[in-house]
Each structure stands twice: as structure tokens, then as C-alpha cells.
C-alpha positions, 0 to 999 in steps of 0.5 A: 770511227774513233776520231772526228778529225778528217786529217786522222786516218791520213797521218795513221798506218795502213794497218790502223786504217784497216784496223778501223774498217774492219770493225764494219764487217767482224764482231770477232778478233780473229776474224779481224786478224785474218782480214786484216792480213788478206787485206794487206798482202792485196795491197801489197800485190798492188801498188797501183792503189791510190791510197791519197784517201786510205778510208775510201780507197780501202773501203773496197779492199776491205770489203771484197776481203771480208765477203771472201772470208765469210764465202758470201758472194755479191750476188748472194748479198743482192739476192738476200737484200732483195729478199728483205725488202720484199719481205718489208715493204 
């Protein structure tokens, strides 16, 4: 994150916030430019979000966005994260 602030992320955009989250999940620009973009039309088809904390309660917009984007299921992530710490105990 770019500023230790608390009050930061309540007095930016929702897309800085996406901005700052995205970072977490792609290395690439257009990566982050697509979800970003997902991410906003979900908030948009929801407006019962609670955004009182947009870092958390984006986090798992954020999230469930970009593992779509790259076709990577939670079962697959479960099963892969298993893997590695079978293979380092």
C-alpha cells in the first residue's frame, strides 16, 4: 500500500482502492485494467455492498474477480496450496 494513513483508503475513489488491491493479484497493466473493470460492474450490480471499510470489503470482490480472470478455481488453489506443503513440511 502506498500510504500508512488509516483514513486513506476512506477519502479515495473506489477505483484508487481497486487500484491499490489489484496490485496484490497482477504484475501486469492489462491485467489490472480488466479487473479493475469486472470488479467495478460486480460493485455496480450490488449496491448492497457495504463499503464503510472499502480495503476490506473489497478484498473479496477483488479477489473473486481476479481468480476468474486467470480461470483459477478455489478448489484448484486449495488443491495446489496442499500440494505445497506436503512437498515442504
Amino acid at each position: 500500500m502506498t500510504s500508512a494513513d488509516p483514513n486513506y483508503f476512506r477519502e479515495a475513489s473506489i477505483r484508487a482502492v481497486l487500484t491499490e488491491l489489484v496490485e496484490r493479484f497482477a504484475s501486469t497493466g492489462a491485467a489490472r485494467k480488466v479487473i479493475i473493470e469486472r470488479a467495478l460492474l460486480l460493485i455496480m450490480d450490488n449496491p448492497e455492498l457495504d463499503l464503510s471499510d472499502p480495503a476490506r470489503d473489497l478484498l473479496p470482490v477483488v479477489r473473486r474477480v481476479a481468480l476468474d480472470y486467470f480461470q483459477v478455481s478455489v478448489d484448484e488453489k486449495v488443491s495446489r496450496q496442499d500440494q505445497i506443503n506436503e512437498d515442504h513440511p
